[in-house]
C-alpha positions as CSV (number, residue, x, y, z in Angstrom):
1,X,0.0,0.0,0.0
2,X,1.5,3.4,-0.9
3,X,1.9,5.8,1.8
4,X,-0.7,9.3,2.0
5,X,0.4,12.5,0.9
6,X,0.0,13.8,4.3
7,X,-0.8,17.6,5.5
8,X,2.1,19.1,3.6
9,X,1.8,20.2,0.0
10,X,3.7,21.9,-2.5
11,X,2.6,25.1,-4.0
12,X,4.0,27.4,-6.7
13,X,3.9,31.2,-6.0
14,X,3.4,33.6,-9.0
15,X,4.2,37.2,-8.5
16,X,1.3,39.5,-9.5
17,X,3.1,42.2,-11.7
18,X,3.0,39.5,-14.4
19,X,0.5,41.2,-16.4
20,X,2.1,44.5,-16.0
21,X,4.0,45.3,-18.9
22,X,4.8,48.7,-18.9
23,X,7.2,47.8,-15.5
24,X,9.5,45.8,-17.4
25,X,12.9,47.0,-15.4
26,X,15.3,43.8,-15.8
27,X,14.2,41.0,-18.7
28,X,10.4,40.1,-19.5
29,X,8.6,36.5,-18.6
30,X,7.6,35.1,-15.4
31,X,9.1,34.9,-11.6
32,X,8.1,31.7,-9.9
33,X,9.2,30.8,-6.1
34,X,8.5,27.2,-4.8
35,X,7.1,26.6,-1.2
36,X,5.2,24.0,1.1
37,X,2.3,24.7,3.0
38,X,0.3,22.8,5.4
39,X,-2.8,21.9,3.8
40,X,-5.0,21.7,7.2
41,X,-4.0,25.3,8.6
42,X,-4.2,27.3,5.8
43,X,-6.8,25.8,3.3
44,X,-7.1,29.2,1.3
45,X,-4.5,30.8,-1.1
46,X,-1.6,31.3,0.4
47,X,-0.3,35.2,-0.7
48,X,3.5,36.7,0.3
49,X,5.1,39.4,-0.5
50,X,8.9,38.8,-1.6
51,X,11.5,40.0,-4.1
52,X,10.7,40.1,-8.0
53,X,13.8,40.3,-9.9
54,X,11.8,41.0,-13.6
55,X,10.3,44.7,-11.7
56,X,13.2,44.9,-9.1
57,X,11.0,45.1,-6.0
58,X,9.1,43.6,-3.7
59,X,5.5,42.4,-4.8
60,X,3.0,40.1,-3.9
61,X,3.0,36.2,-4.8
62,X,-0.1,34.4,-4.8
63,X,-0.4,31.1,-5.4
64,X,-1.4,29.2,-8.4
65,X,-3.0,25.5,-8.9
């Protein structure tokens, strides 16, 4: 029998200036960060604000499926 995936999960965080294109500072695309979350204690989306290097400050990640 295979074991459960248990409370922790992995999520992908997506920063929110994606769509902005008029902020391009650095090179265009996509910032991603990886993280784990505990499935039972935060069942919503998970949002953080952390460094985007594409617009060369600080924005807010939310997560995507």
């Amino acid at each position: 029998m295979g074991k459960s995936k248990g409370a922790r999960i992995i999520i992908t965080l997506e920063c929110s200036c994606r769509n902005l294109a008029n902020k391009e500072k650095r090179k265009p695309g996509v910032f991603r960060y990886t993280t784990s979350k505990n499935r039972r204690n935060t069942p919503g989306r998970l949002e953080l604000k952390k460094f985007c290097p594409n617009c060369n400050c600080h924005n807010n990640f939310k997560e995507i499926k």
